[in-house]
C-alpha atoms as an extended CHARMM CRD file, in Angstrom:
* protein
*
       240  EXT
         1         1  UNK       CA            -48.4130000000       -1.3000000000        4.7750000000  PROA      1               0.0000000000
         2         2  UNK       CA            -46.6040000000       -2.1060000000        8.1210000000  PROA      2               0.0000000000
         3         3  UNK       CA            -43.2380000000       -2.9560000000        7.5880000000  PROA      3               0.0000000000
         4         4  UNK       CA            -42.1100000000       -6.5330000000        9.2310000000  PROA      4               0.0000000000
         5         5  UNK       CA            -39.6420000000       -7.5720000000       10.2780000000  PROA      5               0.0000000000
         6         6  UNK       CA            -38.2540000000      -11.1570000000       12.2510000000  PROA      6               0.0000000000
         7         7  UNK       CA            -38.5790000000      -10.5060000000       16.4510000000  PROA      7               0.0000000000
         8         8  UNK       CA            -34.7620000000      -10.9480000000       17.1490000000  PROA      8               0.0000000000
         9         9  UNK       CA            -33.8820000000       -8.5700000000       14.4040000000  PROA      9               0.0000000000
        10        10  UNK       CA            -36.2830000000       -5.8840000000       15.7860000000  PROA      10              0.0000000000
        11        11  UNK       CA            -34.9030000000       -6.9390000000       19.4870000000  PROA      11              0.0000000000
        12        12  UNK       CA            -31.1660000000       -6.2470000000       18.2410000000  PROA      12              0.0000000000
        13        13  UNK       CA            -31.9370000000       -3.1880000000       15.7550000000  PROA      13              0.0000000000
        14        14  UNK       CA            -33.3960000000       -1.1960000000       18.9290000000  PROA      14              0.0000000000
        15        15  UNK       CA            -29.9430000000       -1.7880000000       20.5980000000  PROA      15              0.0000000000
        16        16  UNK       CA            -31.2690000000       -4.3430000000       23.2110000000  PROA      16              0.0000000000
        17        17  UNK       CA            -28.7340000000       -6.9950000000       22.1940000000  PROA      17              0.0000000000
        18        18  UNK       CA            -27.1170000000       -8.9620000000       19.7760000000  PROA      18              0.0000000000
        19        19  UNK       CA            -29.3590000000      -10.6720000000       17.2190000000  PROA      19              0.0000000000
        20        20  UNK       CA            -27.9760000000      -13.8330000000       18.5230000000  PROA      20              0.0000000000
        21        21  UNK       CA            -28.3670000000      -13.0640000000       22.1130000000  PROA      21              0.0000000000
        22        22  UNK       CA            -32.0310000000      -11.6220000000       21.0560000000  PROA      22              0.0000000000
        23        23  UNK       CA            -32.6810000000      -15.2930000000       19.6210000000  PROA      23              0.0000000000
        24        24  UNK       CA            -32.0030000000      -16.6930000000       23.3130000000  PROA      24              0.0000000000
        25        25  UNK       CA            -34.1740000000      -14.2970000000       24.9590000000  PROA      25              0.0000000000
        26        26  UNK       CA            -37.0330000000      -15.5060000000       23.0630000000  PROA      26              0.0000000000
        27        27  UNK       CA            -36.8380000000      -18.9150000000       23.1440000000  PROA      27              0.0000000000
        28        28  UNK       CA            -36.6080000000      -18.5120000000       26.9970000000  PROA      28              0.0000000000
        29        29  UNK       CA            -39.9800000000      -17.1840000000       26.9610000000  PROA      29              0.0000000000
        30        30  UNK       CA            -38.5460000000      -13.2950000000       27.8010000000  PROA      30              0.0000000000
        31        31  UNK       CA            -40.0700000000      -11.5600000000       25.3270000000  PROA      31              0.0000000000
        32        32  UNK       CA            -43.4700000000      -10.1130000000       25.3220000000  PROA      32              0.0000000000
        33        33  UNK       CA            -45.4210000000       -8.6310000000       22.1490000000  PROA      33              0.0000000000
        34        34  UNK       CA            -48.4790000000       -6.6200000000       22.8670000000  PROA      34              0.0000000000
        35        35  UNK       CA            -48.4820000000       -8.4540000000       26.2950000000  PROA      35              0.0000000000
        36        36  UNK       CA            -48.5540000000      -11.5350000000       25.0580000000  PROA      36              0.0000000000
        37        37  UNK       CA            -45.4170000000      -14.1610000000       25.4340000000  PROA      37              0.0000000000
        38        38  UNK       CA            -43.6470000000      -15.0870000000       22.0220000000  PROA      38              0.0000000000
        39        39  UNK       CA            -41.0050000000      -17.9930000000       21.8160000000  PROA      39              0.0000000000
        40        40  UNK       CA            -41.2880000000      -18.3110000000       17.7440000000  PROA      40              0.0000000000
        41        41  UNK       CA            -38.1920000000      -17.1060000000       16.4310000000  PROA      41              0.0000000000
        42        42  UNK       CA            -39.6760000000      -17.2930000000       12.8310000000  PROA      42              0.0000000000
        43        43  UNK       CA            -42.3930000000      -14.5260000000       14.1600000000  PROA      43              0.0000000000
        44        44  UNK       CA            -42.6030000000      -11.2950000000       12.1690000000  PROA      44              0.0000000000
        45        45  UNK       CA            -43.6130000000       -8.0630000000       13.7640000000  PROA      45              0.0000000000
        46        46  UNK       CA            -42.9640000000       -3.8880000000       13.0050000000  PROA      46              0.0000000000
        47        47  UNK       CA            -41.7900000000       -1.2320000000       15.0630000000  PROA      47              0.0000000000
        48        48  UNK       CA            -45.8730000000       -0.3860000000       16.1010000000  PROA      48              0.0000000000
        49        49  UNK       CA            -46.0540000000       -3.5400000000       18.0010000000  PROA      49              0.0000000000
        50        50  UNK       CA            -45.3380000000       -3.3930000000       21.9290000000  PROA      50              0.0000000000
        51        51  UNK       CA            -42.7640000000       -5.6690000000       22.0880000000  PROA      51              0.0000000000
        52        52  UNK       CA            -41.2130000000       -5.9470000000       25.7530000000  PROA      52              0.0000000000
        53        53  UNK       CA            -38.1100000000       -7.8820000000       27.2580000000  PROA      53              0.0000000000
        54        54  UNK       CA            -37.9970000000       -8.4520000000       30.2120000000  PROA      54              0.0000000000
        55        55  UNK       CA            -41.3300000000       -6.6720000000       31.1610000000  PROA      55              0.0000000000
        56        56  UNK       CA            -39.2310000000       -3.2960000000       29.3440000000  PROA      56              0.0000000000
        57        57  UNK       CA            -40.3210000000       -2.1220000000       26.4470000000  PROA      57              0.0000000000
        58        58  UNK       CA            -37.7240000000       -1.7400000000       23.6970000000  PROA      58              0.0000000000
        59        59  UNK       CA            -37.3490000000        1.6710000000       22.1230000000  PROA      59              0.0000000000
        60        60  UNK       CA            -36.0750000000        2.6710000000       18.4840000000  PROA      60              0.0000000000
        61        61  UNK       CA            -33.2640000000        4.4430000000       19.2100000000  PROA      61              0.0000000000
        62        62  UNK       CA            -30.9130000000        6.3690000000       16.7540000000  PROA      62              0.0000000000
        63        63  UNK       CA            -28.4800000000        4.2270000000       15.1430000000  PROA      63              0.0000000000
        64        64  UNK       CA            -24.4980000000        4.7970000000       16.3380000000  PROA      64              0.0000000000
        65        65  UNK       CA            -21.4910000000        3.8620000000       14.5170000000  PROA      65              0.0000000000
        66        66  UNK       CA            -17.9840000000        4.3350000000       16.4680000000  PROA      66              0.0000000000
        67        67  UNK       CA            -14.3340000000        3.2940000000       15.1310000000  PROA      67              0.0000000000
        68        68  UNK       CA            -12.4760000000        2.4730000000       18.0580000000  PROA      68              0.0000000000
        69        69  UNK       CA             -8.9110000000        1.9360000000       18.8660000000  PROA      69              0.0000000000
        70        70  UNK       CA             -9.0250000000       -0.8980000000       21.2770000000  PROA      70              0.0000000000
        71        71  UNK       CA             -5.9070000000       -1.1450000000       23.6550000000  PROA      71              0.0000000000
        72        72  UNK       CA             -4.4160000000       -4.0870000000       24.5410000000  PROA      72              0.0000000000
        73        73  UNK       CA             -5.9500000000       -5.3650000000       28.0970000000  PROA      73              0.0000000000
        74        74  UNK       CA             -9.0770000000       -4.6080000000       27.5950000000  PROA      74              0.0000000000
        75        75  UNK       CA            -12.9280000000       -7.2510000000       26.7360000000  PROA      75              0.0000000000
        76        76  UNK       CA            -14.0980000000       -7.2160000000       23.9370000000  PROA      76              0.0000000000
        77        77  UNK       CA            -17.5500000000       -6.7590000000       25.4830000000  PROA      77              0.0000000000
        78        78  UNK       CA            -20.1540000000       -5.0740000000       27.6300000000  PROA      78              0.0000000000
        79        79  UNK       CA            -19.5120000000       -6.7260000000       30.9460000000  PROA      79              0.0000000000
        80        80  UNK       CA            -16.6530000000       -9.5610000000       32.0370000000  PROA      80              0.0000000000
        81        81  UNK       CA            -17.7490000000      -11.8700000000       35.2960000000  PROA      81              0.0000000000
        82        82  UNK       CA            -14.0350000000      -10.8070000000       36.1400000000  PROA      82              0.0000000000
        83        83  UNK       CA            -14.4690000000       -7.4480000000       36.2520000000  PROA      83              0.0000000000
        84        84  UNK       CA            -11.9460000000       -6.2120000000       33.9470000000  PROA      84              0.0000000000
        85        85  UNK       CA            -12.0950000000       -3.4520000000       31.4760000000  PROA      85              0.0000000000
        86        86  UNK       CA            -14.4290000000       -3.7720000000       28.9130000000  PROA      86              0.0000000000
        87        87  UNK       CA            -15.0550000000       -1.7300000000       25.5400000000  PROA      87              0.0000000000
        88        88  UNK       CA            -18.2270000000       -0.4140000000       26.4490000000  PROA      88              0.0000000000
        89        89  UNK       CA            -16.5370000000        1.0500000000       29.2320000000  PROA      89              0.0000000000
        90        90  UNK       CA            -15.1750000000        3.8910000000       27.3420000000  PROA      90              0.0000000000
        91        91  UNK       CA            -18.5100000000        5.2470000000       26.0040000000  PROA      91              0.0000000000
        92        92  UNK       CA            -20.7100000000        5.6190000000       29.4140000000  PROA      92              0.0000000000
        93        93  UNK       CA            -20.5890000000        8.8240000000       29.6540000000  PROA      93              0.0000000000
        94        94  UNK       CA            -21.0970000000       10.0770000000       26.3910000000  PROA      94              0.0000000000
        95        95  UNK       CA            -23.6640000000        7.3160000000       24.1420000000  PROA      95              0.0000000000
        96        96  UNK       CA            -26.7350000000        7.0000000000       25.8680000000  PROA      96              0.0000000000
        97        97  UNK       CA            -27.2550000000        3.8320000000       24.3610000000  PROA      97              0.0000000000
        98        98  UNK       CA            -26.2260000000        0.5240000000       24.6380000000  PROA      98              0.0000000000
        99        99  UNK       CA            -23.5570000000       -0.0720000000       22.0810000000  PROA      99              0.0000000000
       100       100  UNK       CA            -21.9390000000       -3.3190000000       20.9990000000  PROA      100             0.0000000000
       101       101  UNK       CA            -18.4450000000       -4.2070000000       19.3900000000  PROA      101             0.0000000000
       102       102  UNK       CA            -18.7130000000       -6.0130000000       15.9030000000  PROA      102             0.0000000000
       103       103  UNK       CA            -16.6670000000       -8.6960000000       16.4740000000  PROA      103             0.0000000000
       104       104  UNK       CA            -13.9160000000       -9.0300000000       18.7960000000  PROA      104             0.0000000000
       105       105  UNK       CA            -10.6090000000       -8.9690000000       19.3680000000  PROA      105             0.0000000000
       106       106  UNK       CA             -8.4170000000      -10.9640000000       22.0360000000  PROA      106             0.0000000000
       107       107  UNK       CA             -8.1260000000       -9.1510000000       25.8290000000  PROA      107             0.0000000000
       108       108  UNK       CA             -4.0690000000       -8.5140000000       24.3620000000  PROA      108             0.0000000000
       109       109  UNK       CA             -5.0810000000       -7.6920000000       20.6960000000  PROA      109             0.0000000000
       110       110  UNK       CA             -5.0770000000       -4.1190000000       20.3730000000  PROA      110             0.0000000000
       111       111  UNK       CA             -6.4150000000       -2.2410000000       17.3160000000  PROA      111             0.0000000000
       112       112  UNK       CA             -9.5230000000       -1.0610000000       14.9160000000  PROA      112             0.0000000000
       113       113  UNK       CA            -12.9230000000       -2.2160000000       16.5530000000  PROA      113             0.0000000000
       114       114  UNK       CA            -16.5020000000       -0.5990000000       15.5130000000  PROA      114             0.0000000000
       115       115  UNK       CA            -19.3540000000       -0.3390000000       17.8220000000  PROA      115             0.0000000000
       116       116  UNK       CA            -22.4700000000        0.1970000000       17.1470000000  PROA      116             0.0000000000
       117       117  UNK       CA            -26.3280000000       -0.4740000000       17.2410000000  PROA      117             0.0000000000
       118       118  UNK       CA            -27.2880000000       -1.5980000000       14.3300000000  PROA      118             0.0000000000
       119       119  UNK       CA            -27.7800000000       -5.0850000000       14.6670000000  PROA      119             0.0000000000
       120       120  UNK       CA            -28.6630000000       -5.3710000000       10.5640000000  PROA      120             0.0000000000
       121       121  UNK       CA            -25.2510000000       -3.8880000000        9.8630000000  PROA      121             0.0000000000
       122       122  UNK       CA            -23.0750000000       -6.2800000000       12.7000000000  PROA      122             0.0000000000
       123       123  UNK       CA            -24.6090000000       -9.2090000000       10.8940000000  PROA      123             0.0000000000
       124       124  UNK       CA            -23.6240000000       -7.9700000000        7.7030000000  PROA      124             0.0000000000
       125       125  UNK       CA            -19.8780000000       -7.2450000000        8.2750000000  PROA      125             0.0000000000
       126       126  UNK       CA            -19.1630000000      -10.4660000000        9.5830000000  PROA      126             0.0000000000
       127       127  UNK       CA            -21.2550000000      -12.7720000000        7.6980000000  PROA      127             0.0000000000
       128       128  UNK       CA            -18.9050000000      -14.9440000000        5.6970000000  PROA      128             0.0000000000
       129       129  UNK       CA            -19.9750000000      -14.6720000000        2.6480000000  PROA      129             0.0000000000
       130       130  UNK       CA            -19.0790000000      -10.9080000000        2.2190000000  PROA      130             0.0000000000
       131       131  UNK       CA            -15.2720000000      -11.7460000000        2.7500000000  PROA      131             0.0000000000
       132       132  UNK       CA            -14.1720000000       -8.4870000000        4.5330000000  PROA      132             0.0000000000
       133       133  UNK       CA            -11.1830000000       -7.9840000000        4.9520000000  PROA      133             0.0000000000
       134       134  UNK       CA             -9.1630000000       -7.8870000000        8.2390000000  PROA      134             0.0000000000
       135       135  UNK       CA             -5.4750000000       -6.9060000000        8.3670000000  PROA      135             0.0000000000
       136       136  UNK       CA             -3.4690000000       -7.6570000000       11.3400000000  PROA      136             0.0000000000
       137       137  UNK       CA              0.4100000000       -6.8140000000       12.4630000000  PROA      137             0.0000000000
       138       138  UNK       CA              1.8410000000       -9.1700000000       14.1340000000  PROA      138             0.0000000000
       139       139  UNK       CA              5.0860000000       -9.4510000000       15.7700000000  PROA      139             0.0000000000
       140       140  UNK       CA              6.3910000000      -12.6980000000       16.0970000000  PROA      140             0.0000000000
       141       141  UNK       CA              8.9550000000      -14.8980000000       18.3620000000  PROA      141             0.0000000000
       142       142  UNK       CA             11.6000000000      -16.1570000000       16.0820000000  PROA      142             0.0000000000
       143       143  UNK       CA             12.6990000000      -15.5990000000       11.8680000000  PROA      143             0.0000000000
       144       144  UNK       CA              9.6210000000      -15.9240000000        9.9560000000  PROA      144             0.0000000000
       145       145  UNK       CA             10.3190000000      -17.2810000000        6.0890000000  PROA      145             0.0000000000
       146       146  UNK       CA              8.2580000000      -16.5700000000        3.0450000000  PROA      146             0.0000000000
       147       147  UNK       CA              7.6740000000      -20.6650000000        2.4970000000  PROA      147             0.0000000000
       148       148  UNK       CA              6.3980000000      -20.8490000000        6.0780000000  PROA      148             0.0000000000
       149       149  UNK       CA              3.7840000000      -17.6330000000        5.0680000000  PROA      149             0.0000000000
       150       150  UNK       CA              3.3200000000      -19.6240000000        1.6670000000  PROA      150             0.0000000000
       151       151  UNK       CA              1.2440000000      -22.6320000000        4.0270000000  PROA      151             0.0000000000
       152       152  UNK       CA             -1.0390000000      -19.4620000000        4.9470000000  PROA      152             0.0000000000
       153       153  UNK       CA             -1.4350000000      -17.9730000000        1.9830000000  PROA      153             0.0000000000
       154       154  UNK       CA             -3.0090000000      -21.8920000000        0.4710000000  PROA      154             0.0000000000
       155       155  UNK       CA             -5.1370000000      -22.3480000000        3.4310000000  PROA      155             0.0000000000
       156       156  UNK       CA             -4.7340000000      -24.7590000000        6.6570000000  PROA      156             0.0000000000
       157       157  UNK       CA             -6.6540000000      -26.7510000000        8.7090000000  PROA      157             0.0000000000
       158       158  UNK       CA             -8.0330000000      -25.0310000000       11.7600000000  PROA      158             0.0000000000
       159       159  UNK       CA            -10.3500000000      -26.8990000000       14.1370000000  PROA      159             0.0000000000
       160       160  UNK       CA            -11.6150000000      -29.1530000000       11.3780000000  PROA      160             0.0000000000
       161       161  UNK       CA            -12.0480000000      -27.0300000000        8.6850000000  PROA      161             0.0000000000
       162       162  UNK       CA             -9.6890000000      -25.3450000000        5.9670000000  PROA      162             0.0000000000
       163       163  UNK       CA             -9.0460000000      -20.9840000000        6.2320000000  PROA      163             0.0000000000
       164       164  UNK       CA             -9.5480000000      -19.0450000000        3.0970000000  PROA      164             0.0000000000
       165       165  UNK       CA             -6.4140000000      -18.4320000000        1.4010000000  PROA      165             0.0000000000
       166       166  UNK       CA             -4.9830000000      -15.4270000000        3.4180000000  PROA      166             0.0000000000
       167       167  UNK       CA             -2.2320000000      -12.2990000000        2.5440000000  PROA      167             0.0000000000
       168       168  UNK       CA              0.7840000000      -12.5860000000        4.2090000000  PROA      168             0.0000000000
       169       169  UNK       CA              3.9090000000      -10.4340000000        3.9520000000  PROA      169             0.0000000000
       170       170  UNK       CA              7.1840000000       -9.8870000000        6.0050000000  PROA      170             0.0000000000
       171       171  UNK       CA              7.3940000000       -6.7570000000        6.8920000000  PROA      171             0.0000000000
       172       172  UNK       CA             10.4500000000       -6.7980000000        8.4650000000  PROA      172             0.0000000000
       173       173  UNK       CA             12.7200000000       -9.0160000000       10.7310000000  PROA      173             0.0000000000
       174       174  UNK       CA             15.7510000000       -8.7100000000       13.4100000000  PROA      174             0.0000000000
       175       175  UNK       CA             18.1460000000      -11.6310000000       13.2980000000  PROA      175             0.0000000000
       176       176  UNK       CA             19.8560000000       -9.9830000000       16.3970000000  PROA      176             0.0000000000
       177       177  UNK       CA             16.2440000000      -10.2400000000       18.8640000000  PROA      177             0.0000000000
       178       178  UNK       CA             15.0300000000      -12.9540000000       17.0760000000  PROA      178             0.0000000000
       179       179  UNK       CA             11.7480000000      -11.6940000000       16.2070000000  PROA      179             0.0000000000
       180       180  UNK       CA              9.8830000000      -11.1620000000       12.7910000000  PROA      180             0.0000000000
       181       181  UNK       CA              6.9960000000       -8.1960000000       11.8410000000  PROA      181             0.0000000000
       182       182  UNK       CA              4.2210000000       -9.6180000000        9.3510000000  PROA      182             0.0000000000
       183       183  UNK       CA              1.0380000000       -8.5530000000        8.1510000000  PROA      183             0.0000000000
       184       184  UNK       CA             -1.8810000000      -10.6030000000        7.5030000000  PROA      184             0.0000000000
       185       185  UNK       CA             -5.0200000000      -10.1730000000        5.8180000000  PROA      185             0.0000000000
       186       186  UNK       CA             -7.9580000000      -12.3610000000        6.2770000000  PROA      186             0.0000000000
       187       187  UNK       CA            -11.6300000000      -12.0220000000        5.7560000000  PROA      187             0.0000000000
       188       188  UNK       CA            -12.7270000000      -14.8850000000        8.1290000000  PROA      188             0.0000000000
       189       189  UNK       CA            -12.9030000000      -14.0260000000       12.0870000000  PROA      189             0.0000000000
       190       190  UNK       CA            -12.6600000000      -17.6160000000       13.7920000000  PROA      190             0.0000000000
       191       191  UNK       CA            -11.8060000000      -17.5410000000       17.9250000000  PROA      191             0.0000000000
       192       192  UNK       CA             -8.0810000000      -16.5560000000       18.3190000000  PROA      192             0.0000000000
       193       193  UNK       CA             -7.6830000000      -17.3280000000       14.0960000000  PROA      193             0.0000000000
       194       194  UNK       CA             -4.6440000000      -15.4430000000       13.5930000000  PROA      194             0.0000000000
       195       195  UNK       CA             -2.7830000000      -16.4790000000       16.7960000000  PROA      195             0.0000000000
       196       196  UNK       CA             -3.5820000000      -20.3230000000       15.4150000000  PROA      196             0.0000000000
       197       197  UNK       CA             -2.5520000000      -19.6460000000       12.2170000000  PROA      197             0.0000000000
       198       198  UNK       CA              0.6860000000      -18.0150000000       13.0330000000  PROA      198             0.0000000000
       199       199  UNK       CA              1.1800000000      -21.3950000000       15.7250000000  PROA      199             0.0000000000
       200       200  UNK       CA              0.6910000000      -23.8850000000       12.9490000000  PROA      200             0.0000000000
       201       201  UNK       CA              3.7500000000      -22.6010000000       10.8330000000  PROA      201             0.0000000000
       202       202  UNK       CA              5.7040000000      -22.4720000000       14.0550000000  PROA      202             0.0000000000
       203       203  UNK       CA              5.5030000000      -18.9360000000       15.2120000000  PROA      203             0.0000000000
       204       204  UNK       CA              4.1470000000      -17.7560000000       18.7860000000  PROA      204             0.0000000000
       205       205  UNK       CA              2.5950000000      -14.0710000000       18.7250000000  PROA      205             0.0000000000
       206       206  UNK       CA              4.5550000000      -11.1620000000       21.1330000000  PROA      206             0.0000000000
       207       207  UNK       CA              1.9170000000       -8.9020000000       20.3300000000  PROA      207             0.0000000000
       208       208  UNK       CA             -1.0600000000       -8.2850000000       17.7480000000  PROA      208             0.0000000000
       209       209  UNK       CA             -2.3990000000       -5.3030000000       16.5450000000  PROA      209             0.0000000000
       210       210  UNK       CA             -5.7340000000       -4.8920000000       13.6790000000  PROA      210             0.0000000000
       211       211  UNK       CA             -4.8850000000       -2.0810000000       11.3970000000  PROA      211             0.0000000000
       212       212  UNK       CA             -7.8990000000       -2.5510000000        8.8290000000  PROA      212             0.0000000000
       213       213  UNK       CA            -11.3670000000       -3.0210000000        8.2650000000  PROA      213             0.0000000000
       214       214  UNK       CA            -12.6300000000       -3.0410000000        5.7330000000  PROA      214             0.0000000000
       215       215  UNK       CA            -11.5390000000        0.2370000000        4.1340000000  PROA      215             0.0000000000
       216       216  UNK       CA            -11.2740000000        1.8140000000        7.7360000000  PROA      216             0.0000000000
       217       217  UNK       CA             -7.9990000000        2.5260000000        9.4180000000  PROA      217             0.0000000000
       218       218  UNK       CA             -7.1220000000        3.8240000000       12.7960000000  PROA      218             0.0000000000
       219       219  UNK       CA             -5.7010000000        7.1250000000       10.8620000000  PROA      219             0.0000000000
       220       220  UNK       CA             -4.2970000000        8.9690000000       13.7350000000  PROA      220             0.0000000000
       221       221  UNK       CA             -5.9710000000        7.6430000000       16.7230000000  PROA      221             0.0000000000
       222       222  UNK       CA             -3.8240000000        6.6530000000       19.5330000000  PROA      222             0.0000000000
       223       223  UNK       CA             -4.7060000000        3.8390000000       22.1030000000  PROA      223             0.0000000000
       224       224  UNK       CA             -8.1490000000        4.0340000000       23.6180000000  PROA      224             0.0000000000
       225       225  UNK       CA             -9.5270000000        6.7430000000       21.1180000000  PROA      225             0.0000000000
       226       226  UNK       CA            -12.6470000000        6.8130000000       19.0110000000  PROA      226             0.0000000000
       227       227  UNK       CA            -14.3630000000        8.5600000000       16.8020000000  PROA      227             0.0000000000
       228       228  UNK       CA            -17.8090000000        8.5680000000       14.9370000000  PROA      228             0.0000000000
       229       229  UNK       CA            -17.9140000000        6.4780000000       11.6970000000  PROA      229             0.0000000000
       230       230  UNK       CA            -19.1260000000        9.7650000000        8.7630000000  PROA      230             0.0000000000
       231       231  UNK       CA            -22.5350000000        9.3200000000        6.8730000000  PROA      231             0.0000000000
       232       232  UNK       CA            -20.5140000000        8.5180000000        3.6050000000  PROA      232             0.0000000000
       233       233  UNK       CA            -18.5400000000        5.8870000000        5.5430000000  PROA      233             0.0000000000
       234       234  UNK       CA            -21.4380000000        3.8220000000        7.2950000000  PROA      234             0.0000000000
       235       235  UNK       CA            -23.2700000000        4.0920000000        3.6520000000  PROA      235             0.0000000000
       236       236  UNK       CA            -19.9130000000        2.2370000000        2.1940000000  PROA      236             0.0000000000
       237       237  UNK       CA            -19.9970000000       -0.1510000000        5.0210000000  PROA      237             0.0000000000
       238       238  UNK       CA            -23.5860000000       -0.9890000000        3.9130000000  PROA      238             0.0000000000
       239       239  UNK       CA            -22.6210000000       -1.8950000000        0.5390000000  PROA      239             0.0000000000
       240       240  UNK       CA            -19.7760000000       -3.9580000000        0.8520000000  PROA      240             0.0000000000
């Protein structure tokens, strides 16, 4: 029996797009399957069927898996309308295949980014309900206290809704520059989260920097390198 599988999921695990983005392509009437139009996102198909975007036909393509040490200036994307630097910038010349960043961090958030292919496996790391962690160094404008981290580590209201109870240590602070170092560890991944959070209590970020994913670190990447995720750690990733 052929195994099926939802359009958009099939769209995203060839490497087309996102599974989201994949979701607007059919509803916009882009996506052809065995030359016939489909805009049902509920529609179920396999890998034998012909399914085209864009009058291209989509290709199973070998799944890659990249830890990458995103500098600081740089889109968390594949293109920017402003033509800055973006992540999939760094892999042109050597993954002949379109690659994606799970997640994102801000244009002046440096740190631990994966990109990959597999649709199945972006969905999975940041769907909420798998509370993965994220840890973050930040340094911050001004003496941080342990009652002001206390505020984070009960939850606050962001946007309408309550965080999940988050880590949050001092790692060290200099009363001469005024500034404070703290890591925080949260499993959520809301737009500009841990810049908001560190605003409520009264803090403004200098710079931020993702150390963790998971179980992944940068080890000893510098700035701007990368390297391929090993069998043993994708099959971790899988299970978390």
């Amino acid at each position: 029996m052929k195994k099926t599988e939802r359009l958009q999921k099939l769209i995203a695990n060839a490497g087309v797009t996102s599974r989201r983005k994949a979701e607007e392509l059919i509803t916009a009437g882009r996506v052809q399957v065995n030359g016939q139009v489909e805009t049902q996102l509920g529609s179920k198909y396999s890998t034998h069927d012909l399914i085209e975007v864009d009058g291209i036909a989509i290709e199973k393509k070998p799944k890659v898996y990249i830890l990458f040490y995103k500098p600081r200036g740089v889109i968390s994307s594949v293109h920017d309308e402003k033509n800055r630097k973006v992540v999939s910038d760094y892999f042109t010349d050597i993954i002949n295949t379109r690659i994606y960043p799970v997640g994102r961090l801000d244009y002046d958030t440096s740190g631990l980014l994966i990109m990959t292919n597999d649709g199945e496996l972006t969905n999975h790391l940041l769907h909420p309900r798998n509370q993965i962690d994220k840890v973050y160094v930040a340094k911050l404008s001004g003496i941080v206290t342990s009652a002001a981290l206390e505020k984070l580590r009960h939850g606050i209201m962001l946007n309408g809704r309550k965080t999940a109870p988050a880590k949050a240590e001092i790692i060290s602070i200099d009363r001469k520059k005024q500034y404070s170092i703290v890591k925080l560890t949260i499993h959520e991944g809301m737009n500009h989260q841990v810049k908001q959070m560190f605003k409520y209590i009264g803090f403004n970020v200098v710079k931020l920097k993702r150390e963790r994913f998971a179980f992944l670190t940068l080890d000893s990447l510098t700035s701007g390198e990368w390297r391929f995720l090993t069998q043993d750690e994708i099959t971790a990733l899988k299970k978390l």
